[in-house]
C-alpha positions as CSV (number, residue, x, y, z in Angstrom):
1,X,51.9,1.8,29.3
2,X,48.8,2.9,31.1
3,X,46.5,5.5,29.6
4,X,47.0,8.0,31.9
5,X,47.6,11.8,32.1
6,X,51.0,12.6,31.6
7,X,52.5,15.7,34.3
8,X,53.3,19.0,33.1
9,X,57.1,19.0,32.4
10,X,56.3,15.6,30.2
11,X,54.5,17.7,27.6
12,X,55.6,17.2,23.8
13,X,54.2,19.8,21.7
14,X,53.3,18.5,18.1
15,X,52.1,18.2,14.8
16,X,51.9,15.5,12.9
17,X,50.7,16.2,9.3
18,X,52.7,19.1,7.8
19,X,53.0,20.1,4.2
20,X,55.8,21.9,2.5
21,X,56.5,23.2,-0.9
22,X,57.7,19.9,-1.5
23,X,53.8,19.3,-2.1
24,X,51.4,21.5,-2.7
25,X,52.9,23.7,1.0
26,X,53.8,27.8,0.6
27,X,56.4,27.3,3.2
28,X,60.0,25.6,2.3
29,X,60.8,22.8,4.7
30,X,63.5,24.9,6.1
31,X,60.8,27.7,6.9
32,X,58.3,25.3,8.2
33,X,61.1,24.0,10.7
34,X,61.5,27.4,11.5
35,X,58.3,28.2,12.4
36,X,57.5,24.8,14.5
37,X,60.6,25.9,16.6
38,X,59.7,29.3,16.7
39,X,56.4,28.2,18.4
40,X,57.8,25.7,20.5
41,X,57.2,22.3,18.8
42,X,60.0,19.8,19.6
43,X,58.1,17.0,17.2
44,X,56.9,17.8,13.9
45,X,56.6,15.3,10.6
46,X,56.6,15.9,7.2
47,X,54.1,14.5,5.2
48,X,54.1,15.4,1.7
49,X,52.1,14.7,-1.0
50,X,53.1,11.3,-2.5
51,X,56.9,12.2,-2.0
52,X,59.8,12.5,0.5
53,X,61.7,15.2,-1.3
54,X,61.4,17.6,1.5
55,X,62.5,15.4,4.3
56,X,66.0,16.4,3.6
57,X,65.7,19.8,4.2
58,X,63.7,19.5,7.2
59,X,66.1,17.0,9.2
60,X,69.0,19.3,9.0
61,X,67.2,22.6,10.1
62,X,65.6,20.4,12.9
63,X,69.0,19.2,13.8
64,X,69.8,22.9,13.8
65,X,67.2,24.3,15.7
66,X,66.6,21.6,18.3
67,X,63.1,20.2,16.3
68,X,62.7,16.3,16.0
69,X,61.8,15.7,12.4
70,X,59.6,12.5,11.3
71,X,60.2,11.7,8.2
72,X,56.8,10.7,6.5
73,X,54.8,11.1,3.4
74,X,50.9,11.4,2.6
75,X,50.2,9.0,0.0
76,X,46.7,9.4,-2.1
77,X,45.3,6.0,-2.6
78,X,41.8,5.0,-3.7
79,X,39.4,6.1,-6.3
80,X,37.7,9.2,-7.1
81,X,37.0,10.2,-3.5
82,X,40.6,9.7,-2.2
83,X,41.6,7.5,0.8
84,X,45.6,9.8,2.0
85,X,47.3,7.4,3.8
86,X,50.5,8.4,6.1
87,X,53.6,6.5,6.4
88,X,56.0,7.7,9.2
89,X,59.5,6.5,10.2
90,X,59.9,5.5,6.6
91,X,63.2,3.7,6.8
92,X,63.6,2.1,2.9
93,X,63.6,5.2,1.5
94,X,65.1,4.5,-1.9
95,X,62.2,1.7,-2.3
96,X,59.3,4.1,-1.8
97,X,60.5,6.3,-3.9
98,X,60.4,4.4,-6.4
99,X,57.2,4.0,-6.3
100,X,56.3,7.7,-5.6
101,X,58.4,8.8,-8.3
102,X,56.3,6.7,-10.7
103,X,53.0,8.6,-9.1
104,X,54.4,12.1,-9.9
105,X,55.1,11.2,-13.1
106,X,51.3,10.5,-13.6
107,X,50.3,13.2,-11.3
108,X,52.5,15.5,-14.1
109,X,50.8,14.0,-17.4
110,X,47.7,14.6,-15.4
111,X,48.2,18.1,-15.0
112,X,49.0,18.5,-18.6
113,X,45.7,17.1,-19.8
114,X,44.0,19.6,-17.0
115,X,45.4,22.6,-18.5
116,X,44.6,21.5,-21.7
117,X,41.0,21.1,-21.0
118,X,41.1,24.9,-19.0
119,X,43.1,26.5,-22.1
120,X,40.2,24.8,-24.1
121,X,37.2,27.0,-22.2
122,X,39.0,30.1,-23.4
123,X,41.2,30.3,-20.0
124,X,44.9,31.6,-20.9
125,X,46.9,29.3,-18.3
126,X,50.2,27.5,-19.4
127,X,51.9,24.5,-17.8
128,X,55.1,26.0,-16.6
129,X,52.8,28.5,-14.6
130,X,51.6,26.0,-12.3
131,X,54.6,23.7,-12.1
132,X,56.5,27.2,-11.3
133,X,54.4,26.7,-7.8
134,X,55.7,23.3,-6.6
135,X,59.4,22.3,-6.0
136,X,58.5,18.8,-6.1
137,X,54.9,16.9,-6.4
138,X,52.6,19.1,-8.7
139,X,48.9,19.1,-7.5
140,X,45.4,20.4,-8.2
141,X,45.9,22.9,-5.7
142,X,48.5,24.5,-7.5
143,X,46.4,24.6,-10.6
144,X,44.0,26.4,-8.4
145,X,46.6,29.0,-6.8
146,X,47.2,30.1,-10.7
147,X,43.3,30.7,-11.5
148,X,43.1,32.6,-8.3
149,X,46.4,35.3,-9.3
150,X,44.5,35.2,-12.8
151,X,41.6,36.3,-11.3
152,X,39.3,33.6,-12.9
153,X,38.0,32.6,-9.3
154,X,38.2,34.0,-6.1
155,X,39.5,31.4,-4.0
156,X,41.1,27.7,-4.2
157,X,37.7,26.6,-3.2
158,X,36.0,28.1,-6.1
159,X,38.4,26.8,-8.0
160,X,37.7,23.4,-7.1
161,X,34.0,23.8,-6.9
162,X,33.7,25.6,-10.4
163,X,36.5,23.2,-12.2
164,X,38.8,20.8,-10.5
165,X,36.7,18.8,-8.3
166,X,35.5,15.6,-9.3
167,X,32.6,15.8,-12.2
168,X,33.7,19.3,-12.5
169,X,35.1,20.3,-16.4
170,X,38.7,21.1,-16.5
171,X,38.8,17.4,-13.7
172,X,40.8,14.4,-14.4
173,X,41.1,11.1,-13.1
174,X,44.7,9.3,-12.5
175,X,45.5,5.9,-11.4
176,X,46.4,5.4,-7.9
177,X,47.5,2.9,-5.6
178,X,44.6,1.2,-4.1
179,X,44.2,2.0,0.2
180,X,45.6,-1.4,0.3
181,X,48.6,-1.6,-1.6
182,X,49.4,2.2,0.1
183,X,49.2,0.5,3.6
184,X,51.2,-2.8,2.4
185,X,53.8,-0.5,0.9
186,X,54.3,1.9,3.9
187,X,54.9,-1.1,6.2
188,X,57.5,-2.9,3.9
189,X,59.6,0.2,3.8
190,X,60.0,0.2,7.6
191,X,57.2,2.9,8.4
192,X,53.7,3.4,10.4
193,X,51.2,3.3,8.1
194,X,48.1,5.8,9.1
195,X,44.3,6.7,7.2
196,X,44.3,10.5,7.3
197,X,41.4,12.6,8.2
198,X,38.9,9.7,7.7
199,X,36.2,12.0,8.5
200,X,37.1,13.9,5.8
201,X,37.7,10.7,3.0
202,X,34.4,9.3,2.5
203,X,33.0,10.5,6.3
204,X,32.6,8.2,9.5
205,X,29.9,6.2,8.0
206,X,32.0,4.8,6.0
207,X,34.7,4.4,8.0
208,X,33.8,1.8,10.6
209,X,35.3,-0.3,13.0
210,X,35.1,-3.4,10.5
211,X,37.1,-1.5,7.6
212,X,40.1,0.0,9.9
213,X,40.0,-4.1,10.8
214,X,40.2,-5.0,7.3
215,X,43.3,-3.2,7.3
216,X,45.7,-4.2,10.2
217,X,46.4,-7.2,8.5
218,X,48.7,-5.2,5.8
219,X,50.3,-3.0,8.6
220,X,47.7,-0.5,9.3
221,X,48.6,1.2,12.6
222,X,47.6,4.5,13.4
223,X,44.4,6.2,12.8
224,X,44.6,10.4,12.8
225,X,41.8,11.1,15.1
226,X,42.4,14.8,15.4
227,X,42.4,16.6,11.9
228,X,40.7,20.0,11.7
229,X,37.5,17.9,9.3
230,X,36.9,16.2,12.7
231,X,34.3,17.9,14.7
232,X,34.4,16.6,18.5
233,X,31.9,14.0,18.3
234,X,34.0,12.3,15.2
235,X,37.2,12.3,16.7
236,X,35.8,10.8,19.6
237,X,34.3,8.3,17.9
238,X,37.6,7.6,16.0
239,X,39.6,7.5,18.9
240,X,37.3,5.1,20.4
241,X,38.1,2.7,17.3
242,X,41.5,3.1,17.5
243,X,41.9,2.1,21.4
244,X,39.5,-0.7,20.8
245,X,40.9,-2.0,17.6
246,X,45.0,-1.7,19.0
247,X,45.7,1.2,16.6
248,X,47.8,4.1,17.8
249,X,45.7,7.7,18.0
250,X,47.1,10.6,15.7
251,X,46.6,13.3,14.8
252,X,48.0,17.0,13.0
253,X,47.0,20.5,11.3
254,X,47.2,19.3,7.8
255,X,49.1,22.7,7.5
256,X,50.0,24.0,3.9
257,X,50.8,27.5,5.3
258,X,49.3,30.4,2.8
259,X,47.2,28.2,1.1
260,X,44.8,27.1,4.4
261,X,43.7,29.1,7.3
262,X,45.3,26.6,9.2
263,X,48.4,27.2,12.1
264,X,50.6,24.6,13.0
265,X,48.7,22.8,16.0
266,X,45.3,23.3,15.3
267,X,42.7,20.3,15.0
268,X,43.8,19.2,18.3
269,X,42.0,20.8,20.8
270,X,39.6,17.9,21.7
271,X,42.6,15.7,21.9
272,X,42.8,14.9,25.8
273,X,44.8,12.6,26.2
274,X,48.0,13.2,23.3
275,X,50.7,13.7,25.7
276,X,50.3,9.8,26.5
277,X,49.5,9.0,23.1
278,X,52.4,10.7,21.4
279,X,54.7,8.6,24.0
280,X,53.0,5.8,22.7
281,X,53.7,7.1,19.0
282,X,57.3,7.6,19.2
283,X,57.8,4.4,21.1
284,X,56.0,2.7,18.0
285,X,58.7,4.4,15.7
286,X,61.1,3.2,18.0
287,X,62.3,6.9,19.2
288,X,62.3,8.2,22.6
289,X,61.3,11.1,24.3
């Protein structure tokens, strides 16, 4: 298909990195289906944090309200400075889970050491406060949402700044699949594997042509170009590595609802040519327009 503008009437409006309460989202998959077709989105995807829990939910309100649901998850891979990999059109399911199931269950011991280390600075928090948060994956942004309502920071920035980011005090480390095995795992289970917000996970000097190459060979297939981290130069520059290197272009809000000052949409506005470039997406996943 040639690279070219797409008319008017061809126009898909999207947005392809959504968060629900399933993660570490304010807004129930149901409600964040409702709000994509409220705004006019036909083609959303779910991409929660190291789970699918929410797809569910999400596919039957889209079948109700006339929004196309991709069923996809954000998987966090790497080291201390995490690579998130997205996997959409995951069709086995039942064998990722199994291995996302195994991360929460680390993610949860993790948390419990975290609130342990806060309760030991003099800060009254208890488990069951933070897990209250999430119906699914627990996360450090919960933690954060409780010491903001306790009024021991101002914000989920602070929060991170003052105690949850790495090197910070009340911080934790937790094994994680490395970007590899993320990539090689997506792909197996019948899905587009994707590096999210690379600009944002380590910064484009890291990620170069040469390590986007290194990948393809265990399924590697889309890069997100368009991510509110990206200023216009960066996704440019990303975009330009994914055409050259055979890799589909993405992109998505990274929208959480209450916990960002981020809408459903935004972080594409330097994306010129997307209504091409989701045809070529959803062709990829093997759906059609």
């Amino acid at each position: 298909m040639a690279m070219n503008s797409c008319n008017r009437e061809d126009e898909v409006k999207f947005d392809l990195h959504i968060h629900t309460t399933a993660s570490d989202g304010t807004d129930s998959p149901e409600a964040v289906v409702a709000l994509a077709a409220e705004k006019g989105f036909s083609v959303i995807a779910i991409t929660d944090h190291d789970t699918m829990r929410g797809v569910p939910e999400a596919k039957a309100a889209g079948r109700r309200l006339g929004v196309r649901v991709i069923p996809g998850v954000e998987i966090s891979a790497g080291g201390q400075t995490e690579v998130h990999v997205l996997g959409y059109g995951i069709r086995d399911t039942r064998r990722l889970e199994e291995t996302l199931t195994r991360m929460q269950l680390m993610r949860e011991e993790r948390m419990v050491r975290m609130v342990e280390k806060l309760r030991g600075m003099g800060i009254d928090i208890q488990l069951d406060q933070v897990t209250a948060l999430s119906a699914g994956t627990v996360g450090r942004s919960h933690l954060a949402r409780v010491l903001v309502e306790k009024k021991v920071v101002r914000d989920v920035r602070e929060a991170f700044v003052r105690y949850l980011a790495p090197g910070r005090p009340a911080y934790v480390e937790r094994e994680k699949l490395k970007v590899e095995e993320a990539v090689r795992l997506i792909t197996a289970c019948g899905g587009l594997a994707g590096i999210a917000h690379p600009g944002q996970s380590h910064g484009e000097a890291y990620w170069r042509a040469e390590r986007f190459r290194a990948l393809k060979p265990y399924g590697l297939r889309c890069i997100e170009c368009h991510h509110m981290a990206h200023a216009q130069n960066v996704a440019a520059g990303f975009e330009q590595i994914a055409r050259s290197e055979g890799l589909l272009v993405t992109g998505g809000s990274d929208y959480h609802g209450q916990v960002k000052a981020v809408s459903l949409g935004d972080g594409m506005r330097f994306w010129h040519n997307k209504d091409t470039d989701i045809k070529l997406f959803l062709e990829a996943l093997g759906e059609h327009i």
